[in-house]
Wavefront OBJ file of the C-alpha trace (Angstrom):
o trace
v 6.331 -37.189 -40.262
v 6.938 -39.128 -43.324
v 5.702 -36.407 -45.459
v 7.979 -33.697 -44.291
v 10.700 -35.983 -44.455
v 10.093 -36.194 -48.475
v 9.940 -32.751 -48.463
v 12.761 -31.580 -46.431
v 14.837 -34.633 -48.946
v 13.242 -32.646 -52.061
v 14.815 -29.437 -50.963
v 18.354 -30.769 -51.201
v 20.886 -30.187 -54.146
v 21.814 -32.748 -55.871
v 23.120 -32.793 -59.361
v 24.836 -29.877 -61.283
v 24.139 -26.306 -60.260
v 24.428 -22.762 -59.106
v 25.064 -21.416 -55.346
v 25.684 -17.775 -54.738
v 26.603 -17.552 -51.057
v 25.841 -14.320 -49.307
v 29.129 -13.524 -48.221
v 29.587 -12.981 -52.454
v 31.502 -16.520 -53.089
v 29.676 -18.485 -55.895
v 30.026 -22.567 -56.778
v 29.146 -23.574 -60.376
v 29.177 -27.774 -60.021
v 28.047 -30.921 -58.720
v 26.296 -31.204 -55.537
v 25.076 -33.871 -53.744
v 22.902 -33.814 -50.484
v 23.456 -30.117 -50.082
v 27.348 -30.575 -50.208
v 29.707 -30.084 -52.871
v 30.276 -33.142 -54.181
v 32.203 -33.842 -57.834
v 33.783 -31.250 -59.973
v 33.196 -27.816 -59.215
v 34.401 -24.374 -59.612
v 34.222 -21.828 -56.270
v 34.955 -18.097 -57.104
v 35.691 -16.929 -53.651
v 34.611 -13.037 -52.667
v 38.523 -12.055 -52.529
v 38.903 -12.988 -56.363
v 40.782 -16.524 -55.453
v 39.246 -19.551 -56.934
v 39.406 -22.891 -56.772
v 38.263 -25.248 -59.667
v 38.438 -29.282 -59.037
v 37.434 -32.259 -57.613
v 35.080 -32.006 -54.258
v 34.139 -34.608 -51.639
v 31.351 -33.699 -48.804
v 31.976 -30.502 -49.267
v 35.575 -30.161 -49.072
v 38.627 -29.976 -51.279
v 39.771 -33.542 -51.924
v 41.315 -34.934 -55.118
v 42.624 -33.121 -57.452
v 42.124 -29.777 -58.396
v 43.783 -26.176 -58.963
v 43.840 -23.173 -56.416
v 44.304 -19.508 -57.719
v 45.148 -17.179 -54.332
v 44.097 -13.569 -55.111
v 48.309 -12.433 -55.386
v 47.811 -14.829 -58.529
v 50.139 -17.554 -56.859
v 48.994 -20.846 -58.329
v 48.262 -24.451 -56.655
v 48.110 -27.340 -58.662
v 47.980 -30.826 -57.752
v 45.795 -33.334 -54.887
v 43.661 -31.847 -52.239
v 42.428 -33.906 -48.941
v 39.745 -32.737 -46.544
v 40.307 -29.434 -47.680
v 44.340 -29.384 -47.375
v 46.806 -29.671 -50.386
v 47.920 -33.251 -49.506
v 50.235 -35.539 -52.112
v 51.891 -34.492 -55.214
v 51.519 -30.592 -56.007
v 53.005 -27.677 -57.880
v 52.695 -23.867 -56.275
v 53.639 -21.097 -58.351
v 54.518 -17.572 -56.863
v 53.460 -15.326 -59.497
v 55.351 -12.576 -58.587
v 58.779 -14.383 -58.526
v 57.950 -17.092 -61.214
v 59.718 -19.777 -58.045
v 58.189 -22.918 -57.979
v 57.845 -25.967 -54.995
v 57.268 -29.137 -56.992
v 56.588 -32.474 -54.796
v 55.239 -33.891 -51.764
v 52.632 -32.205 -49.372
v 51.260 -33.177 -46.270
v 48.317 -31.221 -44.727
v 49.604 -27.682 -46.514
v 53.069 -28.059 -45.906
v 55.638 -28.736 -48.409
v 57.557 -31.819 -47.346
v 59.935 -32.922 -49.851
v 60.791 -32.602 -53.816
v 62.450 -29.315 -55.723
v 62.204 -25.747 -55.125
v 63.113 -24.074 -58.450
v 63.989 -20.878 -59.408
v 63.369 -19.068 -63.038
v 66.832 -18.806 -63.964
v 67.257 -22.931 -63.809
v 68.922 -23.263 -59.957
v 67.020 -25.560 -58.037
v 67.251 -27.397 -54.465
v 65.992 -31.084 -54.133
v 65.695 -32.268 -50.584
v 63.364 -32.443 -48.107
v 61.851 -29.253 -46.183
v 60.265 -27.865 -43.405
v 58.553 -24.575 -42.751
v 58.713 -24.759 -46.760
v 62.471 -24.230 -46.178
v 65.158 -27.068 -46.834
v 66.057 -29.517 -43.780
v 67.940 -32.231 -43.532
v 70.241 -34.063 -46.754
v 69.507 -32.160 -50.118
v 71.490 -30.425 -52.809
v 71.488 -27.285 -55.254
v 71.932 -27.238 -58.677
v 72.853 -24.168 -59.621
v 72.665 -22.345 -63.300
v 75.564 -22.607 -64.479
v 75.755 -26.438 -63.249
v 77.678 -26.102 -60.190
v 76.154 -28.581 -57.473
v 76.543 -27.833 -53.657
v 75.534 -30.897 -51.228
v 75.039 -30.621 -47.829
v 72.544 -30.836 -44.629
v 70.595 -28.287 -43.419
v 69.526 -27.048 -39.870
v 66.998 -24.525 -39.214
v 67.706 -21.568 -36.490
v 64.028 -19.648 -35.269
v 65.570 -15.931 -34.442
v 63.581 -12.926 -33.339
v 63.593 -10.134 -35.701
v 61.659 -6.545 -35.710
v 59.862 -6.649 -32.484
v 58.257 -9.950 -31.813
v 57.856 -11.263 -35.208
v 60.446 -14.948 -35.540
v 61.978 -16.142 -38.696
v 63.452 -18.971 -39.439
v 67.813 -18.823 -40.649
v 69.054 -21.774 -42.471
v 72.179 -23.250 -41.381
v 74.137 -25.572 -44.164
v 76.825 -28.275 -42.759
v 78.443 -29.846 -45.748
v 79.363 -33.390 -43.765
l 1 2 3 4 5 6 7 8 9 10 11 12 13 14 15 16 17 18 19 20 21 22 23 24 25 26 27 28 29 30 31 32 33 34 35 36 37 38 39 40 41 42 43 44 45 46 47 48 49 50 51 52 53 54 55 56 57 58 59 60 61 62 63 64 65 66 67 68 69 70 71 72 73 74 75 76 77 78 79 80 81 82 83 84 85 86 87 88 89 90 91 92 93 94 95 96 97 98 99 100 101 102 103 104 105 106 107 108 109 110 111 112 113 114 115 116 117 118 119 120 121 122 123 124 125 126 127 128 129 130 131 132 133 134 135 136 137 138 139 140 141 142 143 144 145 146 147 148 149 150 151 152 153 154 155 156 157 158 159 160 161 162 163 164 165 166 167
Protein backbone atom coordinates (compact mmCIF):
# COMPACT_ATOMS: atom_id res chain seq x y z
CA UNK A 1 0.00 0.00 0.00
CA UNK A 2 2.84 2.17 0.86
CA UNK A 3 4.43 1.62 -2.40
CA UNK A 4 1.62 2.74 -4.59
CA UNK A 5 1.15 5.55 -2.46
CA UNK A 6 4.86 6.81 -3.54
CA UNK A 7 3.94 6.18 -6.80
CA UNK A 8 0.59 7.61 -7.25
CA UNK A 9 2.61 11.00 -5.15
CA UNK A 10 5.40 10.67 -8.03
CA UNK A 11 2.83 11.12 -10.72
CA UNK A 12 1.77 14.55 -9.51
CA UNK A 13 2.90 18.01 -10.99
CA UNK A 14 4.65 19.96 -9.11
CA UNK A 15 6.98 22.67 -10.17
CA UNK A 16 6.97 24.62 -13.54
CA UNK A 17 5.42 23.03 -16.60
CA UNK A 18 3.30 22.27 -19.59
CA UNK A 19 -0.53 20.98 -19.66
CA UNK A 20 -2.36 20.74 -22.92
CA UNK A 21 -5.94 19.90 -21.95
CA UNK A 22 -7.98 17.99 -24.46
CA UNK A 23 -10.64 20.31 -24.85
CA UNK A 24 -7.46 22.50 -26.71
CA UNK A 25 -6.80 24.99 -23.55
CA UNK A 26 -3.04 24.89 -22.59
CA UNK A 27 -1.30 26.18 -19.00
CA UNK A 28 2.41 27.13 -19.20
CA UNK A 29 3.30 27.60 -15.11
CA UNK A 30 3.63 26.48 -11.72
CA UNK A 31 1.85 23.56 -10.44
CA UNK A 32 1.67 22.08 -7.35
CA UNK A 33 -0.07 18.70 -6.37
CA UNK A 34 -1.72 18.49 -9.75
CA UNK A 35 -3.29 22.06 -9.33
CA UNK A 36 -2.29 25.25 -10.63
CA UNK A 37 -0.58 26.77 -8.15
CA UNK A 38 1.79 30.19 -8.64
CA UNK A 39 2.11 32.16 -11.77
CA UNK A 40 0.77 30.81 -14.79
CA UNK A 41 -0.44 31.56 -18.17
CA UNK A 42 -3.88 29.56 -19.52
CA UNK A 43 -4.59 30.04 -23.32
CA UNK A 44 -8.16 29.01 -23.32
CA UNK A 45 -9.59 27.06 -26.70
CA UNK A 46 -11.80 30.32 -27.57
CA UNK A 47 -8.50 32.48 -27.90
CA UNK A 48 -9.12 34.25 -24.25
CA UNK A 49 -6.31 33.98 -21.86
CA UNK A 50 -5.56 34.53 -18.65
CA UNK A 51 -1.93 35.13 -17.34
CA UNK A 52 -1.39 35.59 -13.32
CA UNK A 53 -1.28 34.50 -10.05
CA UNK A 54 -3.07 30.90 -9.23
CA UNK A 55 -4.09 29.28 -5.93
CA UNK A 56 -5.43 25.43 -5.90
CA UNK A 57 -6.25 25.73 -9.08
CA UNK A 58 -8.18 28.78 -9.32
CA UNK A 59 -7.79 32.44 -10.18
CA UNK A 60 -6.77 34.25 -7.00
CA UNK A 61 -4.41 37.22 -6.69
CA UNK A 62 -3.57 39.15 -9.15
CA UNK A 63 -3.50 38.64 -12.62
CA UNK A 64 -4.82 39.85 -16.21
CA UNK A 65 -7.84 38.34 -18.24
CA UNK A 66 -8.01 38.80 -22.13
CA UNK A 67 -11.90 37.72 -23.25
CA UNK A 68 -11.79 36.62 -26.93
CA UNK A 69 -13.84 40.30 -28.07
CA UNK A 70 -10.29 41.59 -26.80
CA UNK A 71 -11.99 43.31 -23.68
CA UNK A 72 -9.29 43.42 -21.03
CA UNK A 73 -9.33 42.55 -17.08
CA UNK A 74 -6.75 43.71 -14.99
CA UNK A 75 -6.46 43.70 -11.39
CA UNK A 76 -7.13 40.86 -8.11
CA UNK A 77 -8.79 37.59 -8.69
CA UNK A 78 -10.40 35.34 -5.69
CA UNK A 79 -11.50 31.73 -6.05
CA UNK A 80 -11.75 32.26 -9.54
CA UNK A 81 -13.89 35.69 -9.47
CA UNK A 82 -12.42 39.24 -10.14
CA UNK A 83 -12.66 40.36 -6.46
CA UNK A 84 -10.89 43.88 -5.12
CA UNK A 85 -9.36 46.57 -7.09
CA UNK A 86 -9.63 46.03 -11.04
CA UNK A 87 -9.58 47.75 -14.39
CA UNK A 88 -11.87 46.22 -17.49
CA UNK A 89 -11.35 47.58 -20.78
CA UNK A 90 -14.01 47.20 -23.64
CA UNK A 91 -11.95 47.10 -26.61
CA UNK A 92 -14.38 47.98 -28.92
CA UNK A 93 -15.50 51.25 -27.17
CA UNK A 94 -12.09 52.09 -25.46
CA UNK A 95 -14.80 52.64 -21.90
CA UNK A 96 -13.26 51.71 -18.91
CA UNK A 97 -14.73 50.52 -15.07
CA UNK A 98 -11.88 51.35 -12.70
CA UNK A 99 -12.46 50.26 -8.84
CA UNK A 100 -13.97 47.93 -6.54
CA UNK A 101 -15.25 44.32 -7.39
CA UNK A 102 -16.94 41.88 -5.49
CA UNK A 103 -17.43 38.31 -6.86
CA UNK A 104 -17.53 39.73 -10.78
CA UNK A 105 -19.54 42.58 -10.21
CA UNK A 106 -18.44 46.06 -10.35
CA UNK A 107 -19.35 47.74 -7.08
CA UNK A 108 -18.03 51.11 -6.82
CA UNK A 109 -15.20 53.57 -8.39
CA UNK A 110 -15.30 55.41 -12.10
CA UNK A 111 -16.71 54.41 -15.29
CA UNK A 112 -14.82 56.44 -17.94
CA UNK A 113 -15.33 57.18 -21.27
CA UNK A 114 -12.51 57.97 -24.14
CA UNK A 115 -13.42 61.41 -24.67
CA UNK A 116 -12.57 62.31 -20.71
CA UNK A 117 -16.48 62.14 -19.16
CA UNK A 118 -16.55 59.94 -16.38
CA UNK A 119 -19.13 58.83 -13.49
CA UNK A 120 -17.77 58.10 -9.90
CA UNK A 121 -20.28 56.44 -7.65
CA UNK A 122 -21.22 53.31 -6.70
CA UNK A 123 -23.04 50.66 -9.12
CA UNK A 124 -25.04 47.83 -9.56
CA UNK A 125 -25.73 45.55 -12.48
CA UNK A 126 -22.39 47.49 -13.58
CA UNK A 127 -24.77 50.48 -13.88
CA UNK A 128 -24.66 53.56 -11.38
CA UNK A 129 -26.94 53.36 -8.08
CA UNK A 130 -27.24 55.31 -5.42
CA UNK A 131 -25.09 59.03 -4.70
CA UNK A 132 -22.47 59.59 -7.58
CA UNK A 133 -21.62 62.29 -10.07
CA UNK A 134 -20.47 62.91 -13.83
CA UNK A 135 -17.81 64.81 -14.96
CA UNK A 136 -18.32 65.60 -18.17
CA UNK A 137 -15.67 66.80 -21.07
CA UNK A 138 -15.95 69.92 -21.18
CA UNK A 139 -15.98 70.10 -17.16
CA UNK A 140 -19.53 70.41 -16.49
CA UNK A 141 -20.40 68.21 -13.28
CA UNK A 142 -23.99 66.77 -12.78
CA UNK A 143 -24.69 65.24 -9.10
CA UNK A 144 -27.39 63.26 -8.28
CA UNK A 145 -28.86 59.67 -7.07
CA UNK A 146 -29.69 57.05 -9.11
CA UNK A 147 -32.53 54.36 -9.16
CA UNK A 148 -32.62 51.47 -11.35
CA UNK A 149 -36.08 50.47 -13.28
CA UNK A 150 -35.95 46.39 -14.73
CA UNK A 151 -38.41 46.86 -17.98
CA UNK A 152 -39.27 44.18 -20.49
CA UNK A 153 -38.09 44.83 -23.89
CA UNK A 154 -38.21 42.61 -27.30
CA UNK A 155 -40.05 39.61 -26.18
CA UNK A 156 -38.93 38.36 -22.85
CA UNK A 157 -35.52 39.70 -22.69
CA UNK A 158 -35.40 42.67 -19.29
CA UNK A 159 -33.12 45.59 -19.16
CA UNK A 160 -32.37 47.63 -16.71
CA UNK A 161 -33.42 52.00 -17.21
CA UNK A 162 -31.63 54.33 -14.99
CA UNK A 163 -33.57 56.83 -13.22
CA UNK A 164 -31.49 60.12 -11.90
CA UNK A 165 -33.14 62.27 -8.88
CA UNK A 166 -30.94 65.25 -8.33
CA UNK A 167 -32.02 65.70 -4.34
Amino acid sequence: LQRRRNTLLMQLRSGKGKYTYSNGDVYTGDFQNNLKHGIGRLIYADKSEYYGQWNAGVKSGEGMFIYPNKDIFSGNWLNGKKHGQGTYVFNATGMKYIGEWVENRFLSGKWAYPNGTYFEGHFQNNKPKGRGRWVLANGNVVEGEYDQLIVPVEGNKLDTQLIWNDK
